[in-house]
N, C-alpha and C positions, 0 to 999 in steps of 0.2 A: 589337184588332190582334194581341196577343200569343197570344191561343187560337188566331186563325187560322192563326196561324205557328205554333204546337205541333201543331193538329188537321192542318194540311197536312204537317208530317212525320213524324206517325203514319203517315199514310195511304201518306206516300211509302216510308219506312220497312218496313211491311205491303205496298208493290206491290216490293219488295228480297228481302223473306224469302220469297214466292210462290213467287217462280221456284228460289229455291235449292230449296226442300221439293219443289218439283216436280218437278227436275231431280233429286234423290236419288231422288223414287218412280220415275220412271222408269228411272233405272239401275238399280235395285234387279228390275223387271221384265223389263229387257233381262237382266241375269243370272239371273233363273229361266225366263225363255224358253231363255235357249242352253243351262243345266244340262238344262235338258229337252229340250234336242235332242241335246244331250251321252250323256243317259241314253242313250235312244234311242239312239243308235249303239253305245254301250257295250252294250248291250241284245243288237241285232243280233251285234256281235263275240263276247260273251259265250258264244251259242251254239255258236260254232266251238271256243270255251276251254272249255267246260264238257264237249265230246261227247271234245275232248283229254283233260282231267282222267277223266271217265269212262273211258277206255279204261284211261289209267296207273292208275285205283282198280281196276278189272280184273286189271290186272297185279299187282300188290299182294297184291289177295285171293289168289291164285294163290299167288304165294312164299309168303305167312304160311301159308298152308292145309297148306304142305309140311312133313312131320317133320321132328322135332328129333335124328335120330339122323345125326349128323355126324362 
């Protein structure tokens, strides 16, 4: 009688931690699914900030390029 009652709250026990472990992988997926759609849009924006930044590196080269005689 007494193992039945241990082995049945093993097993109950083990059908408890399932769902949590499984409930963490899948959050854990749901947040590398949206980082990666995240990217991905950062990605896209990134282009319009990069072709920005290019231009100011542009600008930049230009003054430094300019003498020193001030």
């Amino acid at each position: 009688m007494a193992l039945s009652l241990a082995s049945r709250n093993k097993r109950m026990d083990l059908a408890m931690v399932q769902p949590k472990e499984h409930k963490l992988k899948m959050k854990s997926l749901k947040q590398m699914n949206r980082s990666g759609v995240d990217a991905m849009r950062s990605k896209i924006g990134m282009k319009k900030v990069n072709a920005m930044h290019s231009k100011i590196g542009m600008r930049n080269n230009v003054v430094r390029k300019l003498p020193n005689k001030y």
